[in-house]
C-alpha positions in Angstrom: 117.9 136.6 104.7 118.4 135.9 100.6 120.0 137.6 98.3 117.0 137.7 96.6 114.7 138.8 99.3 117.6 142.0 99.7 117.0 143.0 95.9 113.1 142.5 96.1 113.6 145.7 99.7 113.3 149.3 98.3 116.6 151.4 99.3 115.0 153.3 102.4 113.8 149.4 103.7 117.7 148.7 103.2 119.5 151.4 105.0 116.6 150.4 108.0 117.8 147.1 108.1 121.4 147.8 108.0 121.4 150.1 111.0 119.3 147.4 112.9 121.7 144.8 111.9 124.3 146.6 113.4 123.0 147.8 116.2 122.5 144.1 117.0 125.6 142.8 116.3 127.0 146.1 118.8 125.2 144.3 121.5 126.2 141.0 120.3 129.9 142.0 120.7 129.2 143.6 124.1 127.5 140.2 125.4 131.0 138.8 124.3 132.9 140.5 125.8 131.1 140.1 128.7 131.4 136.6 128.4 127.5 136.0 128.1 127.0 135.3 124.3 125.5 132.2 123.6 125.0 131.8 119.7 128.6 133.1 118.5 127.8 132.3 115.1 125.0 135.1 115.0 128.0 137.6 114.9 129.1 136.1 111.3 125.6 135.6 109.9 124.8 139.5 110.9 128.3 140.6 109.8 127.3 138.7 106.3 124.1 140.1 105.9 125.1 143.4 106.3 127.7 143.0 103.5 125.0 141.4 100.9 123.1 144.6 101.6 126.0 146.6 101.2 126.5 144.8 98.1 123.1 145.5 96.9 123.1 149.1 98.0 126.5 150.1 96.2 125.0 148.3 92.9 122.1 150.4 93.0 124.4 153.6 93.3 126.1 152.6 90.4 123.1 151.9 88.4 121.7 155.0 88.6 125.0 157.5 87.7 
């Protein structure tokens, strides 16, 4: 996902995608350790895309105080 397409999600949209995120990348880290992950680089790409919304969240917080 783009930056770009993360600014254009309202804030509730956001938090929803953040929790799915990392619920994924729990069971991502549970198939490795288990020894049956097969894309290794999904791990960074989640762990990325949850920082960019992070990112975007925070900025919003900031905005508005």
């Amino acid at each position: 996902m783009k930056i770009k397409e993360i600014i254009e999600m309202s804030t509730d949209e956001l938090l929803t995608k953040k929790r799915d995120l990392r619920q994924e990348s729990l069971h991502l880290r549970l198939q490795q350790q288990s020894g049956q992950l097969e894309q290794p680089s999904r791990l960074r790409l989640l762990r990325r895309e949850v920082a960019r919304i992070e990112t975007v969240l925070s900025k919003r917080t900031k905005e508005t105080k």
